[in-house]
Each structure stands twice: as structure tokens, then as C-alpha cells.
C-alpha positions in Angstrom: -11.5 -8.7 43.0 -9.3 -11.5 43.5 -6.8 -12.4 41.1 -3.7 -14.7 41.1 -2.2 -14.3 37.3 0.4 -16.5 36.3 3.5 -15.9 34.1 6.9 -17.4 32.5 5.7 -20.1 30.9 6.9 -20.9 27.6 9.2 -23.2 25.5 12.4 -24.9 27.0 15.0 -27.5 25.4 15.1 -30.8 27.6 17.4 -29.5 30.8 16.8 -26.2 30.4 15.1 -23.9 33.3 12.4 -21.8 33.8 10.5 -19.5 36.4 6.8 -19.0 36.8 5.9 -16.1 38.8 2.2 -16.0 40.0 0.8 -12.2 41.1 -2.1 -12.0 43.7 -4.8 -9.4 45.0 -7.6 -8.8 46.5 -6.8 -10.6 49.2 -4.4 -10.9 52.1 -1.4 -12.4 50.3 0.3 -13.1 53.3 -2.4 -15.3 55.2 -2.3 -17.6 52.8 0.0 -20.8 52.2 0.7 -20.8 48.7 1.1 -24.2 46.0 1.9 -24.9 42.2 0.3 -27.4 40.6 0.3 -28.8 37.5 -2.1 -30.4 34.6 -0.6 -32.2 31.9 -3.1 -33.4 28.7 -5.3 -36.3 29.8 -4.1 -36.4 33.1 -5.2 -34.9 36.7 -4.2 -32.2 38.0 -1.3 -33.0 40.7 0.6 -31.4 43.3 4.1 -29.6 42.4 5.2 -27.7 45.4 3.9 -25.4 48.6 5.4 -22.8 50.7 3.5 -21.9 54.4 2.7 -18.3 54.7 5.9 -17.3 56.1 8.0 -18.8 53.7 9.7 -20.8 56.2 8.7 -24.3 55.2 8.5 -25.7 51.9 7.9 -29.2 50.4 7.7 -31.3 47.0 6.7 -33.6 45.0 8.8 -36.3 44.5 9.0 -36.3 40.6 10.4 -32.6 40.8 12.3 -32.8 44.4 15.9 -31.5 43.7 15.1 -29.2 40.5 11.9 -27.0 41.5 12.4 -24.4 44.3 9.2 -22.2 45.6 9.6 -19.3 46.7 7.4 -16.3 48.0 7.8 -13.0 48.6 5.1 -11.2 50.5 5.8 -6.9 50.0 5.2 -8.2 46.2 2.3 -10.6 46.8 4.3 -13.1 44.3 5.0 -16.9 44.5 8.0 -18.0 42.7 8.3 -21.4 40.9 12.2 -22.2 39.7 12.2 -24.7 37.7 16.2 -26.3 36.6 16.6 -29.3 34.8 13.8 -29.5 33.1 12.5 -33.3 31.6 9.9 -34.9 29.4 7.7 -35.2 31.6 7.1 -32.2 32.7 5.3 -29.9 30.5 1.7 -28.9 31.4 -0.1 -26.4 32.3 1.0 -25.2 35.8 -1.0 -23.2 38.5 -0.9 -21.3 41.7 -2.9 -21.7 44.0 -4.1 -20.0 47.8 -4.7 -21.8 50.3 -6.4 -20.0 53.5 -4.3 -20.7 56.7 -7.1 -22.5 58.8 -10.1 -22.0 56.5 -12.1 -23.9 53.6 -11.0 -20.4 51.4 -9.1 -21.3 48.2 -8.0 -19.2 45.1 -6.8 -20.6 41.7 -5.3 -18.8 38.8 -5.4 -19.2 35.0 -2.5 -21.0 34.4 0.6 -21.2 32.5 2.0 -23.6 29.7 5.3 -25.0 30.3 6.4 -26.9 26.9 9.9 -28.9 27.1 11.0 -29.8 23.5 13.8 -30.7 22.1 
């Protein structure tokens, strides 16, 4: 059974940091390039960030380019979002997703809610 699980969401003060973790089996973790998205109320779903399978190449989008790192470690089968410096704009709820290296496959977890309040 596949399963990518999400966690660390919560409630930040404007500035503050957080980091998602996202959990995965039933599949071949490390096969598979790994993204964060994100969906914020009323809005589509948009790209955050992606690491390819190796870990050795990793890129952003713009809005969080300088403040969100990813990261993934593959013994644990984890993907890492760091978020730092944390703005207005960015709550919503955030999700991993797997990406098959060469193939149509693609896994999607639950999601997490990141609120940023002051």
C-alpha cells in the first residue's frame, strides 16, 4: 500500500520557521524524484520545491527561493521541507508528492496545514 504521510505543519508567527517531513512506502523511495507543493484557499495548487532522486539537484519556486530548502534522505524514505522566514503569503496546505523517474507513475499525500499568524 502506498502511502506518503505528511507532518509538521502547524502555527508560526510571521518570520518564524518550520519543517514538514513527508514518510513514504510501498514503493521504491529512491526511484522517485520527490516535490512539495502547496494549496492555499481559493487558489491552485502550485509548485514549492523538488529534489531528483539522488538528492543531488534541487530547484524552487521563486516566491520561496532563498528560505525553503528540500531535502531527502533515502535509508528513511523521508523528504524534508525547511521552511525559514516564513511570510503572509505562505500558509496553505502543503504536499509531497512522487514523481516516477521516466514514467507517467505519481503519488500524492494528504497534506499538511502551514498557518503564519501574527
Amino acid at each position: 500500500q502506498v502511502q506518503l504521510v505528511e507532518s509538521g505543519g502547524g502555527l508560526v508567527q510571521p518570520g518564524g520557521s518550520l519543517r514538514l517531513s513527508c514518510v513514504a512506502s510501498g514503493f521504491t523511495f529512491r526511484y522517485y524524484v520527490m516535490k512539495w507543493y502547496r494549496q492555499a484557499p481559493g487558489k491552485e495548487r502550485e509548485y514549492v520545491a523538488g529534489v531528483t532522486i539522488d538528492g543531488g539537484r534541487k530547484s524552487y519556486a521563486e516566491s520561496v527561493k532563498g528560505r525553503f530548502t528540500i531535502a531527502r534522505d533515502n535509508v528513511r524514505t523521508t523528504t524534508y521541507l525547511q521552511m525559514n522566514s516564513l511570510k503572509p503569503e505562505d500558509p496553505a496546505v502543503y504536499y509531497c508528492k512522487a514523481e516516477g523517474q521516466g514514467s507517467s507513475v505519481e503519488y500524492w499525500g494528504q497534506g499538511t496545514q502551514v498557518t503564519v499568524s501574527s
